[in-house]
KEPA-914895 format. One record per atom (N, C-alpha, C): residue number from 1; residue in one letter; chain; z negated, x negated, y. Coordinates in nm, 4 decimals, decimal comma, always signed. Each point is the difference from the previous one (the first is absolute). Example, Ala and Ser with C-alpha at 12.3 -4.5 7.8 and 13.67 -1.06 7.14 Angstrom:
2
<1 a A <-0,7800 -1,3190 -0,5690>> <1 a A <+0,0000 +0,0890 +0,1190>> <1 a A <+0,0000 -0,0900 +0,1200>> <2 s A <+0,0720 +0,0350 +0,1050>> <2 s A <-0,0060 -0,0820 +0,1190>> <2 s A <-0,0730 +0,0770 +0,1090>> 
***
This chain:
126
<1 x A <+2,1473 +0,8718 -3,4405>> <1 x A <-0,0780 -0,0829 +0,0893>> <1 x A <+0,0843 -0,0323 +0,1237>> <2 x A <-0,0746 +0,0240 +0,1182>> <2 x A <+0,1011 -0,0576 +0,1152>> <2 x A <-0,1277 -0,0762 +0,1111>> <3 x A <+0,1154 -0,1295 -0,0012>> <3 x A <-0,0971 -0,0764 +0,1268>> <3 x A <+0,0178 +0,0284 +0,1070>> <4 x A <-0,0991 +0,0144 +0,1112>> <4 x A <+0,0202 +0,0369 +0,0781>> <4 x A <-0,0651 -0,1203 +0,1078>> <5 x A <+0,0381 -0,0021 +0,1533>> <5 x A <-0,0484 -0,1335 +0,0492>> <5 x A <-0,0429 +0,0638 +0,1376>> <6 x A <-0,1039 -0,0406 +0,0824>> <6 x A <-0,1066 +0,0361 +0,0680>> <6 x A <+0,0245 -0,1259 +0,1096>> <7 x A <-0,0379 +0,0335 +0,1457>> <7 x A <-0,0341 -0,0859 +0,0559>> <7 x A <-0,1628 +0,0292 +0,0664>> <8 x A <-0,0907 -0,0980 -0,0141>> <8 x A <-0,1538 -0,0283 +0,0216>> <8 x A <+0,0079 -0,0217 +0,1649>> <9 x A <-0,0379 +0,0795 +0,0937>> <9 x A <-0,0345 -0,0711 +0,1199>> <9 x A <-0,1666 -0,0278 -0,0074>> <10 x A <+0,0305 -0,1192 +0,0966>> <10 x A <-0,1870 -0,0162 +0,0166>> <10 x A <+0,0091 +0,0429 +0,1556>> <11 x A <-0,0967 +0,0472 +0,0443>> <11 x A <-0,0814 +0,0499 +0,1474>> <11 x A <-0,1465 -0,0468 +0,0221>> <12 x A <-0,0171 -0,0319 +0,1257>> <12 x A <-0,1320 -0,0923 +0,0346>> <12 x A <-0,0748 +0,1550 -0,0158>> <13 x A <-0,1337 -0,0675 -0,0693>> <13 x A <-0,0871 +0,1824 -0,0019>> <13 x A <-0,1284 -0,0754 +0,0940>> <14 x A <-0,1038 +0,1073 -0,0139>> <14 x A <-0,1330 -0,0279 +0,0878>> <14 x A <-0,0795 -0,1350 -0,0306>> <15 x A <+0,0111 +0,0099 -0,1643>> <15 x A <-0,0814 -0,1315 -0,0343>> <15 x A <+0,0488 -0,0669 -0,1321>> <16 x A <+0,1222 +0,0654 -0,0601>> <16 x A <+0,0582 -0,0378 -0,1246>> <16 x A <+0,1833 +0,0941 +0,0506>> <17 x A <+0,0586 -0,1700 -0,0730>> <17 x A <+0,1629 +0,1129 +0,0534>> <17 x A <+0,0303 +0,0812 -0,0763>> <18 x A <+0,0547 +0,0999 +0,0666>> <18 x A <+0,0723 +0,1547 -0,0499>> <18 x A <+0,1671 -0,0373 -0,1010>> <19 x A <+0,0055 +0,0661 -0,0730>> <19 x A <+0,1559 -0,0300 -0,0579>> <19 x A <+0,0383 +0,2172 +0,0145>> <20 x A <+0,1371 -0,0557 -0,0345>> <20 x A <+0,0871 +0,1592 -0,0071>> <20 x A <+0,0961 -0,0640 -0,1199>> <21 x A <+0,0343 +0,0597 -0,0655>> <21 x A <+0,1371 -0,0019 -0,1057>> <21 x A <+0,0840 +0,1006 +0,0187>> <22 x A <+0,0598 -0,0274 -0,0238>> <22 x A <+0,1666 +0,1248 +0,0494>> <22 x A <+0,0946 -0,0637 -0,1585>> <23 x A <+0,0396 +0,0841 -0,0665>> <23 x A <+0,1429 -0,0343 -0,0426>> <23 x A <+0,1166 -0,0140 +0,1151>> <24 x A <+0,0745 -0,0962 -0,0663>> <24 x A <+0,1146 +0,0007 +0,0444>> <24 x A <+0,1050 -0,0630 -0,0691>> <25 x A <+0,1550 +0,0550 +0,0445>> <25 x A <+0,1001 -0,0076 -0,0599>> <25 x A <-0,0064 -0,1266 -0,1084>> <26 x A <-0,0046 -0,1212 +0,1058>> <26 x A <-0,0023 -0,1454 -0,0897>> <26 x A <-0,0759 -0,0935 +0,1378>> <27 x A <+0,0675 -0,1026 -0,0996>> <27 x A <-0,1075 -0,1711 +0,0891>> <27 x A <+0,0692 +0,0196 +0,1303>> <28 x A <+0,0404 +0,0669 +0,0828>> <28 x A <+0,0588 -0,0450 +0,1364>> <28 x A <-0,1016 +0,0077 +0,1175>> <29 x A <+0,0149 -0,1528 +0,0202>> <29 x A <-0,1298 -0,0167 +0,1112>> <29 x A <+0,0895 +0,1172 +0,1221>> <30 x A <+0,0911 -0,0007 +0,0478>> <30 x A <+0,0239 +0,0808 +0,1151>> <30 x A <-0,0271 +0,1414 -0,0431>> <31 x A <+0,0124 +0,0682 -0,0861>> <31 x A <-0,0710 +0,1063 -0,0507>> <31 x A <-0,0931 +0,0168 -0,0111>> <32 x A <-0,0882 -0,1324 -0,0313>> <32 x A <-0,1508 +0,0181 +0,0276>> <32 x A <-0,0538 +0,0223 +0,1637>> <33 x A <+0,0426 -0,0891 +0,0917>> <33 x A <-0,0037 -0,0141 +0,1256>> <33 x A <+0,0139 +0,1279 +0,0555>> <34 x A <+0,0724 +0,0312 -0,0285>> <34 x A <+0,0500 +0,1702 +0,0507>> <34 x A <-0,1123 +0,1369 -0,0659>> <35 x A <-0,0418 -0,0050 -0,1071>> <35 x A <-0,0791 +0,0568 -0,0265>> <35 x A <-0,1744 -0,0204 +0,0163>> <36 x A <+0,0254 -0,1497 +0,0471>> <36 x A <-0,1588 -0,0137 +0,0499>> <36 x A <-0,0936 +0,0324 +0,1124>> <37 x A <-0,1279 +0,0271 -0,0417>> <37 x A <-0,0718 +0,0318 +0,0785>> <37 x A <-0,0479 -0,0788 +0,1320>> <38 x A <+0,0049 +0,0516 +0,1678>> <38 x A <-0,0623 -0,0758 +0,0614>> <38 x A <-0,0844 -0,1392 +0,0217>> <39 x A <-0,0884 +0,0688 -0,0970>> <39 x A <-0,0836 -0,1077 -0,0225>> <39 x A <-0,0016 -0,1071 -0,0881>> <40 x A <+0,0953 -0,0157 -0,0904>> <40 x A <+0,0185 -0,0686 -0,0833>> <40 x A <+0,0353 -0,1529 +0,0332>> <41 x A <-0,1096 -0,0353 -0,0535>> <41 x A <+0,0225 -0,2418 -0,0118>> <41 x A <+0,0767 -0,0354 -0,0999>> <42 x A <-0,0229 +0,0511 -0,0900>> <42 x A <+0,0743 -0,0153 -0,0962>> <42 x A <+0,0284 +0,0753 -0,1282>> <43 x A <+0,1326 -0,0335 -0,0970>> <43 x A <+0,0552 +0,0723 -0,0730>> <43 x A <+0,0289 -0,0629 -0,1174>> <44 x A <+0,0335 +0,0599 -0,1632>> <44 x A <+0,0224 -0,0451 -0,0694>> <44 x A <+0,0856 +0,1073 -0,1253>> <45 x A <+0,0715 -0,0287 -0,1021>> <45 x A <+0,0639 +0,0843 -0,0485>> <45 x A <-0,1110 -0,0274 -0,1723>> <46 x A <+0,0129 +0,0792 -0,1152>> <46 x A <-0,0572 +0,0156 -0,1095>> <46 x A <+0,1029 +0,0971 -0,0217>> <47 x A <-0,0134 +0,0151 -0,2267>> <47 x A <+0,0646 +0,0690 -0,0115>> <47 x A <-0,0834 +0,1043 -0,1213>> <48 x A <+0,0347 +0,1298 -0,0398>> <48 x A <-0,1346 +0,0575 -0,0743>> <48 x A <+0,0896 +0,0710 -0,0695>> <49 x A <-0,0164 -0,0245 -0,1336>> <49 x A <+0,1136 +0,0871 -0,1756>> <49 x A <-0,1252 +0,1322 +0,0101>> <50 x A <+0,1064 +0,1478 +0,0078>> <50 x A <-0,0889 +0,1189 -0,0034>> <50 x A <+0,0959 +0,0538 -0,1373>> <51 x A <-0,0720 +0,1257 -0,0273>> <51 x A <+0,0573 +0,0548 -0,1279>> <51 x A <+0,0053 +0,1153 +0,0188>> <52 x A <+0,0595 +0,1193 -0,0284>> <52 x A <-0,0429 +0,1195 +0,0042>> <52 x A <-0,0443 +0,0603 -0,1597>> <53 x A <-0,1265 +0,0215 +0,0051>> <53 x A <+0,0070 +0,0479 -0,1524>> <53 x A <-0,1216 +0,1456 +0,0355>> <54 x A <+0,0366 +0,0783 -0,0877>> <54 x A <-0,0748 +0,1213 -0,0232>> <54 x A <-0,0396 +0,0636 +0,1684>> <55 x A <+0,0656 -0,0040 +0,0575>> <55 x A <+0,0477 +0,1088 +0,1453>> <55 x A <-0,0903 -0,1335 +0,0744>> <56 x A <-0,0516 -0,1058 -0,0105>> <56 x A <-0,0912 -0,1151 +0,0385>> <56 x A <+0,1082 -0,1295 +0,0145>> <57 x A <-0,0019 -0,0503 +0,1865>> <57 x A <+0,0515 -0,1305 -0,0092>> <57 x A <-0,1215 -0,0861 -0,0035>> <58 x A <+0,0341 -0,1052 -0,1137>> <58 x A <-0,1081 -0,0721 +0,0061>> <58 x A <+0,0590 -0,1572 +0,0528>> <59 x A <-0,0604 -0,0578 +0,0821>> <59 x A <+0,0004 -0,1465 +0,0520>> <59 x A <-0,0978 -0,1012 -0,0884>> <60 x A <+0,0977 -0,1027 +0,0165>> <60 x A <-0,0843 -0,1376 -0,0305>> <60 x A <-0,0059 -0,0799 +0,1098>> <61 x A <-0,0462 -0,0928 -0,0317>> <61 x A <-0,0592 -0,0882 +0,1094>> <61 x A <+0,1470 -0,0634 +0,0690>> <62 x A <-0,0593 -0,0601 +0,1303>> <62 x A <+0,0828 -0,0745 +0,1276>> <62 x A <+0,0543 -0,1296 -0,1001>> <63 x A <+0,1368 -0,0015 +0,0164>> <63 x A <+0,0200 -0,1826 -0,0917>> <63 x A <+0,1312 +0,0057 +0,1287>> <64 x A <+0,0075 -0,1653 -0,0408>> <64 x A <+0,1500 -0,0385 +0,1005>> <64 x A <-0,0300 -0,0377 +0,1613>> <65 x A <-0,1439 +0,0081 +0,0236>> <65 x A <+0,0161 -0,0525 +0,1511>> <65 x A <+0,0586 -0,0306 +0,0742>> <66 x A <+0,0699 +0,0275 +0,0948>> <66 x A <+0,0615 -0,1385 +0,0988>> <66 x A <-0,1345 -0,0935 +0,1074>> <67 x A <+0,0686 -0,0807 +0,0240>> <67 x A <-0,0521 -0,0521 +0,1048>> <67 x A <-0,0338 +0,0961 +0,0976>> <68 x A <-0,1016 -0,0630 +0,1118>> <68 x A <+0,0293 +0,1099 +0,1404>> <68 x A <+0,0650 -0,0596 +0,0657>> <69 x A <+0,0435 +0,1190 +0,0912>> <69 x A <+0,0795 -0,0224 +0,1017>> <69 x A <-0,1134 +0,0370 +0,1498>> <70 x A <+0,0121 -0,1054 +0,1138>> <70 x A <-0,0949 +0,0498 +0,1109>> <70 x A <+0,1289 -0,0192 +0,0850>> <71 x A <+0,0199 +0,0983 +0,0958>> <71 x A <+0,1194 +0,0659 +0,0582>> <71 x A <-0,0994 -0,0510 +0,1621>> <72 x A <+0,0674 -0,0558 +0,0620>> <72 x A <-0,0627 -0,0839 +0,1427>> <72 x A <-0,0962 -0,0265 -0,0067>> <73 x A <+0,0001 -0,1161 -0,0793>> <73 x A <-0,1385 -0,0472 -0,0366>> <73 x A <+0,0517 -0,1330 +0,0510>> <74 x A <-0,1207 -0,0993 -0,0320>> <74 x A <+0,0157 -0,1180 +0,0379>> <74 x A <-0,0250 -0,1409 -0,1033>> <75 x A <+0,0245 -0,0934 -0,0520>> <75 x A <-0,0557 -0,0649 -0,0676>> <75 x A <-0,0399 -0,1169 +0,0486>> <76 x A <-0,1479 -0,0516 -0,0046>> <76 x A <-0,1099 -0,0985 +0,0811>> <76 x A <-0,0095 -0,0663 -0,1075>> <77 x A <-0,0141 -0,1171 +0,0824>> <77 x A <-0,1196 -0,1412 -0,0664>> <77 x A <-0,1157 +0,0173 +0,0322>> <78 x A <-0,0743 -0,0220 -0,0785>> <78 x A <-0,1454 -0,0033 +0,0659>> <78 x A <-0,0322 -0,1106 +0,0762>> <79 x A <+0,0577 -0,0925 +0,0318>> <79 x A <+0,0139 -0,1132 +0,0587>> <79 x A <+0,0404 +0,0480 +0,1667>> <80 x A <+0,0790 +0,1205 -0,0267>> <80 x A <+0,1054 +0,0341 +0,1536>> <80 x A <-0,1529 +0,0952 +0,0562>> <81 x A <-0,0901 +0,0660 -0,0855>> <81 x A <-0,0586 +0,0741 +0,1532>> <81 x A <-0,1259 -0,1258 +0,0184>> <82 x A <-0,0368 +0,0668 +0,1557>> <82 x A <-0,0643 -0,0609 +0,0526>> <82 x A <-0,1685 -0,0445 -0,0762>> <83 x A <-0,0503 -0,1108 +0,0126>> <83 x A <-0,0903 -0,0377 -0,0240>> <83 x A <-0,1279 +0,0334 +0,0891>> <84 x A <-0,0395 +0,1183 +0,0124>> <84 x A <-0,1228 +0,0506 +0,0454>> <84 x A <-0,1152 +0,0801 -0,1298>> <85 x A <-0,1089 +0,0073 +0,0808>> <85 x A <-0,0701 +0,0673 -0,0485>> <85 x A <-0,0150 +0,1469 -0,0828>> <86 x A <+0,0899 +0,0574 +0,0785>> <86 x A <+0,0488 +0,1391 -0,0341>> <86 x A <+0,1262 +0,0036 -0,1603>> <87 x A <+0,0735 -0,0964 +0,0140>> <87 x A <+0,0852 +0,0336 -0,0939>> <87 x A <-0,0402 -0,1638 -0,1449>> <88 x A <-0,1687 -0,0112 -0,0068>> <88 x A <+0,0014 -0,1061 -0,0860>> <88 x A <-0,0095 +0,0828 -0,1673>> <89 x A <-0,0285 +0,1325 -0,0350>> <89 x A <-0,0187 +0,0468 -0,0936>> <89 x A <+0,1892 +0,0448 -0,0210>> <90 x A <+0,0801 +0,0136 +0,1006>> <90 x A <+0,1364 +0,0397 -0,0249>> <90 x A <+0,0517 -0,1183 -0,0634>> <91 x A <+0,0129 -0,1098 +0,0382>> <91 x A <+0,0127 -0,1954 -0,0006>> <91 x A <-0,0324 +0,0217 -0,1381>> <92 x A <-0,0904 +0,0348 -0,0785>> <92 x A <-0,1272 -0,0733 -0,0884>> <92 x A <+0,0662 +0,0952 -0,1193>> <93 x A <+0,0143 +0,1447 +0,0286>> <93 x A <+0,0542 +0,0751 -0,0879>> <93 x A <+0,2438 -0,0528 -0,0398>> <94 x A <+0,0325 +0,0071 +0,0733>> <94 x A <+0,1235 -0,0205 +0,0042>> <94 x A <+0,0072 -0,1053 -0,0858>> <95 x A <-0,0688 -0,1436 +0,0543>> <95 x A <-0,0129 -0,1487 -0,0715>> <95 x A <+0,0119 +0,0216 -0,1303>> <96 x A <-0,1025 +0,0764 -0,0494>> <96 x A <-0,0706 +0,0285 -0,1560>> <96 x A <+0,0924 +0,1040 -0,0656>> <97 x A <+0,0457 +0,0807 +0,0957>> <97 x A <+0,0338 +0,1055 -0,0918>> <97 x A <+0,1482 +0,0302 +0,0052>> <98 x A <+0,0640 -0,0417 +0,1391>> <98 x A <+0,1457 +0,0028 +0,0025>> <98 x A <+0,1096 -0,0830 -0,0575>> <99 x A <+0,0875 +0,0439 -0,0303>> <99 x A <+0,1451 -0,0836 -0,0882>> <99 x A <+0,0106 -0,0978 +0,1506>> <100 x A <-0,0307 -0,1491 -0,0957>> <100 x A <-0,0211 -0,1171 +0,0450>> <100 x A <-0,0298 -0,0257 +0,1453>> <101 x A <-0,1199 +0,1106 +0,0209>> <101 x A <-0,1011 +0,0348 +0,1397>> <101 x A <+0,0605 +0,0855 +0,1364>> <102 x A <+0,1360 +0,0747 -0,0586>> <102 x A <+0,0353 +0,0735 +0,0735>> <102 x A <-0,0345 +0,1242 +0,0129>> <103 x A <+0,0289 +0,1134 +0,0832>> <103 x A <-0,0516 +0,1208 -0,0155>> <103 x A <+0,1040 +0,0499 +0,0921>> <104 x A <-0,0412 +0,1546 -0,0012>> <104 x A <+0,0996 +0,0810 +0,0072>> <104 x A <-0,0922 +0,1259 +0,1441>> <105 x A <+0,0272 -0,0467 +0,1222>> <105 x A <+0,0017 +0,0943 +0,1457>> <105 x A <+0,0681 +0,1632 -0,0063>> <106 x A <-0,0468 +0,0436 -0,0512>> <106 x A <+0,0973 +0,1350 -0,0127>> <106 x A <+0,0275 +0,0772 +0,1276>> <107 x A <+0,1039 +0,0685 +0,0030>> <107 x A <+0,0371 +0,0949 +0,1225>> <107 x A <-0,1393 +0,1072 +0,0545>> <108 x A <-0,0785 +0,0139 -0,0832>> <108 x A <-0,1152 +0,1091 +0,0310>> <108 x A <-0,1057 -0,1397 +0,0836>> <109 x A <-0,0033 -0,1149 -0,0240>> <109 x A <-0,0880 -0,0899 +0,0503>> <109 x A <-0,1108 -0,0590 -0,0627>> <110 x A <+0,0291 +0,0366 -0,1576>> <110 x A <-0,1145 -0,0272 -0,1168>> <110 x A <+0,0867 -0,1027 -0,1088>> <111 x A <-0,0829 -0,1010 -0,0310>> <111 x A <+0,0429 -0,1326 -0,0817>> <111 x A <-0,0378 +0,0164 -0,1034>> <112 x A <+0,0876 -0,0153 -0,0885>> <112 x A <+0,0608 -0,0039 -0,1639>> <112 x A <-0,0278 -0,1442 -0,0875>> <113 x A <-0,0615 -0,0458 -0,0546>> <113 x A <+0,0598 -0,1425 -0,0629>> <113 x A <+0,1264 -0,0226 -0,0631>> <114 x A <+0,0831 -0,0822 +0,0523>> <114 x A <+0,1399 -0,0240 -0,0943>> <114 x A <+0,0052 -0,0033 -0,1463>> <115 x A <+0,0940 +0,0812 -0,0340>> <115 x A <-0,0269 +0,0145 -0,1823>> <115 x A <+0,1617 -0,0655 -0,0166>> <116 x A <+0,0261 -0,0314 -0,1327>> <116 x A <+0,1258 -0,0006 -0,0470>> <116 x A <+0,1032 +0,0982 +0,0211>> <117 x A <+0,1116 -0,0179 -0,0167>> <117 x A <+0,0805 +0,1251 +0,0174>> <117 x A <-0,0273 +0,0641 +0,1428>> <118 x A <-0,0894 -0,0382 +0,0185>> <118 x A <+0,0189 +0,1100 +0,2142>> <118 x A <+0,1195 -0,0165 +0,0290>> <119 x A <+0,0270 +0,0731 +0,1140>> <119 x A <+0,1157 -0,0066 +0,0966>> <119 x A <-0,0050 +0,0692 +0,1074>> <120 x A <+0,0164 -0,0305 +0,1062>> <120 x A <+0,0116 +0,0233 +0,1544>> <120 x A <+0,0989 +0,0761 +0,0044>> <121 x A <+0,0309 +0,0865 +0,0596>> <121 x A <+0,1335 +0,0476 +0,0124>> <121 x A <-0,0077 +0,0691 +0,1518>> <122 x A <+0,0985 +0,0215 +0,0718>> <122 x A <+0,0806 +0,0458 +0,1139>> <122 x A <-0,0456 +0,1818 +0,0180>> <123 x A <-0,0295 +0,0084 +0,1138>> <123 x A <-0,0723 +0,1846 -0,0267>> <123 x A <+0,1560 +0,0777 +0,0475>> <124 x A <+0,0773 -0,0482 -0,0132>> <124 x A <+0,1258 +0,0676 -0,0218>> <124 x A <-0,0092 +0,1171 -0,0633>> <125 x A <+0,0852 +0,1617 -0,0076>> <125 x A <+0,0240 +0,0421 -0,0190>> <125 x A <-0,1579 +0,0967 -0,0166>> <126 x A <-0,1219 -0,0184 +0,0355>> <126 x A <-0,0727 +0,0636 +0,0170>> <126 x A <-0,0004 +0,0870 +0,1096>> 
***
């Protein structure tokens, strides 16, 4: 049995976001950065036990999550954007749904709700 560990990008799609998985070496966010795609808001590592049996690798499921990482992203209060008309369903969603009503501005220009474990990080080495 050998584990092997994956990093998940997400990408803004037409009407539902796009992901890519890539193996890679290990958890190194600058390795991830470097191997990511353009378009990518955000990233995350998982890890998946394969087997080789009868000329067949077989996989099991994603375990071990990390947190994500959003690489020039931003982290908001819903309190900090403006109080208009236009952004009252952004306000209303963040409140309800973000880690303690914050949310997450990503580098592509599309908002995330704050989860546990997030992290912002520096687009260094991309």
């Amino acid at each position: 049995m050998v584990l092997k560990t994956y990093v998940e990008y997400l990408l803004p799609g037409l009407f539902m976001p796009e992901s890519e998985s890539k193996e890679i070496e290990s958890r190194s966010v600058e390795l991830a950065l470097k191997m990511m795609p353009k378009s990518c808001y955000c990233f995350y590592f998982y890890s998946v036990e394969t087997v080789e049996q009868g000329g067949e690798t077989l996989r099991g499921k994603a375990k071990n999550h990390s947190g994500r990482f959003y690489p020039g992203a931003q982290r908001v209060h819903w309190k900090a954007i403006p109080d208009i008309p236009n952004n009252d369903t952004l306000r209303s969603n963040l409140r309800g749904s973000g880690l303690n009503g914050y949310g997450i501005k990503t580098r592509m220009g599309n908002w995330q709700p704050a989860q546990k474990g997030d992290k912002i990080i520096p687009m260094t080495g991309a």
